[in-house]
LUMTI-279656 format. One record per atom (N, C-alpha, C, O): chain; residue in three letters; x, y, z; residue number from 1. Coordinates in steps of 0.001 Angstrom, whole numbers, plus 500000, padded with zeros to 6 digits. Layout:
// LUMTI-279656
c:r:xx:yy:zz:k
A:ala:X:Y:Z:NUM
...
This chain:
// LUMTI-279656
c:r:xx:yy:zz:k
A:unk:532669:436023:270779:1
A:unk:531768:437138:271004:1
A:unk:530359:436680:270649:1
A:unk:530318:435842:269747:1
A:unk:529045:437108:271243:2
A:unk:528273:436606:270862:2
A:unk:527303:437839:270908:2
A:unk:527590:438788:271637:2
A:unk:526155:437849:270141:3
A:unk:524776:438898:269784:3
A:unk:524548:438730:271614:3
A:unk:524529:437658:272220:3
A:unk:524395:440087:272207:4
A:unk:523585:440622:273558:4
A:unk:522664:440721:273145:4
A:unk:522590:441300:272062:4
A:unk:521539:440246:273739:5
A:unk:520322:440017:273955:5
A:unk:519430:441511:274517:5
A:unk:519619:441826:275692:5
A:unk:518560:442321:273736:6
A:unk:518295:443358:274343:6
A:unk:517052:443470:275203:6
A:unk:515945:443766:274754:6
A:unk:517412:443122:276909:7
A:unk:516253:442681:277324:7
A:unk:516670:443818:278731:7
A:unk:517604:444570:279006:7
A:unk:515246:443363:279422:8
A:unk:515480:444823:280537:8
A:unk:516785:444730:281546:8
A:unk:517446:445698:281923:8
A:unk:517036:443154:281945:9
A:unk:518571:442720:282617:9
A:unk:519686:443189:282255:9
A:unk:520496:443871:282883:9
A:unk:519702:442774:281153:10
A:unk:520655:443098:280142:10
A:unk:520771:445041:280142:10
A:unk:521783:445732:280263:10
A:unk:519586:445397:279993:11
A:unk:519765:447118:280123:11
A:unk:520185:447593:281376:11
A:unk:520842:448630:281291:11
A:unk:520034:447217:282366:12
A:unk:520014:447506:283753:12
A:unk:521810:447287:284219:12
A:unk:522219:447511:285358:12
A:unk:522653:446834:283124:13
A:unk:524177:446357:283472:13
A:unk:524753:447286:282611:13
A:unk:525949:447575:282628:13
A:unk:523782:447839:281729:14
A:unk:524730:448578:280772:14
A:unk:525179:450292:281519:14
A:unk:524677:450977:282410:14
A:unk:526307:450449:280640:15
A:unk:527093:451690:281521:15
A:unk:527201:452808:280532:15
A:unk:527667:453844:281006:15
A:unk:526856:452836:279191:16
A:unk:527291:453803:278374:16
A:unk:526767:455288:279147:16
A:unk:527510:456268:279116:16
A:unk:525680:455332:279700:17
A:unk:525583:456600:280302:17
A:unk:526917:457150:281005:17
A:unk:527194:458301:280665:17
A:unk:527692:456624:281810:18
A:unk:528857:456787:282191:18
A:unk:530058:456705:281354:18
A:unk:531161:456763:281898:18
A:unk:529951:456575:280064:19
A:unk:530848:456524:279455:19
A:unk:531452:458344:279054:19
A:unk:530709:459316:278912:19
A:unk:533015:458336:278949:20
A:unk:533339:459526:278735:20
A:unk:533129:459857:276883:20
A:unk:533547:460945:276486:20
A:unk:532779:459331:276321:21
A:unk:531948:459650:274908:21
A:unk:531101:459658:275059:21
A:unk:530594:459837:273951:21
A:unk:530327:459577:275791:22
A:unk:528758:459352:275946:22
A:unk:528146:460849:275836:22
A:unk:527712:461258:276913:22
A:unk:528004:461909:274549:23
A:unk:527721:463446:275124:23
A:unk:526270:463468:275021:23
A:unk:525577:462502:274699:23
A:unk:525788:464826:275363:24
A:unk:524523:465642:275204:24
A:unk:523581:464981:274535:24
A:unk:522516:464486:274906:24
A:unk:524344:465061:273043:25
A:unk:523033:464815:271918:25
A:unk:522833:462925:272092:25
A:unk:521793:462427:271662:25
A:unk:523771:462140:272656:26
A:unk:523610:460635:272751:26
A:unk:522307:461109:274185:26
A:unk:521287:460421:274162:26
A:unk:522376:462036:275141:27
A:unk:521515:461467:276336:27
A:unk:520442:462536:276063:27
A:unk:519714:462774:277027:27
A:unk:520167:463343:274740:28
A:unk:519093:463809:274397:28
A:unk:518211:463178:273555:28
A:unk:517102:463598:273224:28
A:unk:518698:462234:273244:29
A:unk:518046:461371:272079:29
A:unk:518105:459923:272773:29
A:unk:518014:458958:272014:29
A:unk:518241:459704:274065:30
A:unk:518085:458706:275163:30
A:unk:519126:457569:274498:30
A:unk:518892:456416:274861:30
A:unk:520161:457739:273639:31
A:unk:520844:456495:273163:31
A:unk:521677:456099:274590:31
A:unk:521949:456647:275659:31
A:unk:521910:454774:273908:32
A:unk:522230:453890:275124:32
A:unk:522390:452405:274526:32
A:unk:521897:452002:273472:32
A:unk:523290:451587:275545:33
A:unk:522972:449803:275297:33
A:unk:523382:449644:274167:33
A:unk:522999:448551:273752:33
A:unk:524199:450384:273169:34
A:unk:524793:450038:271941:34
A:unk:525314:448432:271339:34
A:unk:525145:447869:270257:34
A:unk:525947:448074:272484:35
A:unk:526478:446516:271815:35
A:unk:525083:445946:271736:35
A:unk:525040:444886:271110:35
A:unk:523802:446428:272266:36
A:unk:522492:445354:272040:36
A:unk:521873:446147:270791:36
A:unk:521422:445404:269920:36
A:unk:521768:447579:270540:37
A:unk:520702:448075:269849:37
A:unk:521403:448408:269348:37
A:unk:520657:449022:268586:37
A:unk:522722:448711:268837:38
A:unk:523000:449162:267526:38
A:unk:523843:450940:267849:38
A:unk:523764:451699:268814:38
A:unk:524521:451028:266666:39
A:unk:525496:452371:266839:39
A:unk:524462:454239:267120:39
A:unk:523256:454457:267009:39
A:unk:525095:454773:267323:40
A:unk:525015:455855:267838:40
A:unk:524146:456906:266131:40
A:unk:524483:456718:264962:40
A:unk:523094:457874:266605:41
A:unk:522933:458270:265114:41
A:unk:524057:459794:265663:41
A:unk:524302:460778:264965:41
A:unk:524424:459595:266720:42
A:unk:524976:461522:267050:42
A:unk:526830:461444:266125:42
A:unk:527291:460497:265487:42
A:unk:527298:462427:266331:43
A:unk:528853:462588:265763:43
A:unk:529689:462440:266688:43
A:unk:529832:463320:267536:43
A:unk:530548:461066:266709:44
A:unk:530702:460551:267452:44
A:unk:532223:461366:267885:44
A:unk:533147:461486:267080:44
A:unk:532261:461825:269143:45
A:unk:533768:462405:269699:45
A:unk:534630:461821:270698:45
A:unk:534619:462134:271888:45
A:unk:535365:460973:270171:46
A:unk:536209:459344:270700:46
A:unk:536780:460648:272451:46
A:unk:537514:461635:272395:46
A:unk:536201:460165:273491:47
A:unk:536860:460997:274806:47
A:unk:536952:459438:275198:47
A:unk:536571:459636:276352:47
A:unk:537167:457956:275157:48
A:unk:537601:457107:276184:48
A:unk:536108:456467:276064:48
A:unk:534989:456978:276012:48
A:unk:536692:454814:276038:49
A:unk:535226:454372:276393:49
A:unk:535863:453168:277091:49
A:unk:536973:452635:277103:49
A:unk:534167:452892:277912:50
A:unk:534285:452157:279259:50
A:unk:533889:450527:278505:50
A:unk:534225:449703:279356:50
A:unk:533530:450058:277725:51
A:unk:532858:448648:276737:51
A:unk:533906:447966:277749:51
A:unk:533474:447181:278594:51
A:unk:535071:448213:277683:52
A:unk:535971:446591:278452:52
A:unk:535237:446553:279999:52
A:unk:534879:445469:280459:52
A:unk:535069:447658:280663:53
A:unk:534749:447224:282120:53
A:unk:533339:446991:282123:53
A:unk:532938:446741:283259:53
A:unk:532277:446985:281081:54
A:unk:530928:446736:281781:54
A:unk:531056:445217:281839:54
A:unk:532072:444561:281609:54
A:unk:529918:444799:282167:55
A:unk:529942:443392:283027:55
A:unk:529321:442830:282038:55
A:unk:529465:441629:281809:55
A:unk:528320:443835:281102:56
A:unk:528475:442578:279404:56
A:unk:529285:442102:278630:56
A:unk:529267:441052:277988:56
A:unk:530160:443072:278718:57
A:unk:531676:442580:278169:57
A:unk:532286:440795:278702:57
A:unk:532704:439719:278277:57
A:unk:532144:441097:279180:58
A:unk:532726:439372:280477:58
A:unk:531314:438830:280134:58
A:unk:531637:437759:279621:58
A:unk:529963:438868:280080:59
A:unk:528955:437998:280215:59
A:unk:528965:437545:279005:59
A:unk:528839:436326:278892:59
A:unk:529140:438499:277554:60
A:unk:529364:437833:276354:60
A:unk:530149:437892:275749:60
A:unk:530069:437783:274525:60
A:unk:531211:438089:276396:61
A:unk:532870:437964:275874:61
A:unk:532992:438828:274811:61
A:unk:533528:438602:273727:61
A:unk:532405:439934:275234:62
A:unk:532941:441348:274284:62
A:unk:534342:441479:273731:62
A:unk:535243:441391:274565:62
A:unk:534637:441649:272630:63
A:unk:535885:441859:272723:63
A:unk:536083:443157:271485:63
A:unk:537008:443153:270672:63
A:unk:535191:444045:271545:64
A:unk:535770:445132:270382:64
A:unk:535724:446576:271609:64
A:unk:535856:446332:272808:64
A:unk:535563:447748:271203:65
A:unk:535635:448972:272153:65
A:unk:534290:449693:271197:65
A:unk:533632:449214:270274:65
A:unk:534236:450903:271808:66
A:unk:533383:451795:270500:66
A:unk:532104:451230:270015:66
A:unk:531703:451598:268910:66
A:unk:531369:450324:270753:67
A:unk:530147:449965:269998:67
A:unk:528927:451411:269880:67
A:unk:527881:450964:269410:67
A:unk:528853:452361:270062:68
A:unk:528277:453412:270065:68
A:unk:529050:453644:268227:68
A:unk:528438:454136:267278:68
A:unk:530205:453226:268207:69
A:unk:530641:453401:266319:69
A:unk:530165:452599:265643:69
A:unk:529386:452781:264707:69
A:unk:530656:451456:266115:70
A:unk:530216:450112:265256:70
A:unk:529282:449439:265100:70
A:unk:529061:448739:264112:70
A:unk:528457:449587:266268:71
A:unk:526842:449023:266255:71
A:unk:527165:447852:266968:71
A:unk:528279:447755:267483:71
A:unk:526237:446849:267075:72
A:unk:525848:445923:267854:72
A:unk:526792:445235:267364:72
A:unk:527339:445180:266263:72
A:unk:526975:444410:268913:73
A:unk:528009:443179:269064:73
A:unk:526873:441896:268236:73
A:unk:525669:441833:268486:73
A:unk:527594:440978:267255:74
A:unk:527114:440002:266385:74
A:unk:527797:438619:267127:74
A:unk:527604:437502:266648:74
């Protein structure tokens, strides 16, 4: 696994907006791009997350789920 790089490419692949945890207060407070910038400040309500299918996952060999919990991929 390696640190994602938080650059505009890199933002432009990310999917958490589509994620089914992804609620209200995460897209009122514009959070987003978690495995690059770090965990979520909202209360987090586990509905399914998408981390295995984005295409950062495979570019830096993601291998955890939930980075909106855990914060940035290291």
């Amino acid at each position: 696994m390696a640190k994602v790089p938080d650059t505009p490419e890199n933002m432009k692949k990310c999917i958490c907006g589509g994620c089914p945890s992804h609620d209200q207060c995460m897209k009122d407070k514009m959070e987003g791009f978690f495995c690059a910038k770090g965990k979520s400040s909202c209360d987090l309500a586990k509905n399914g997350c998408l981390c295995g299918a984005c295409p950062l996952a495979s570019d830096y060999r993601l291998d955890k789920m939930y980075y909106c919990e855990i914060g940035a991929a290291e």
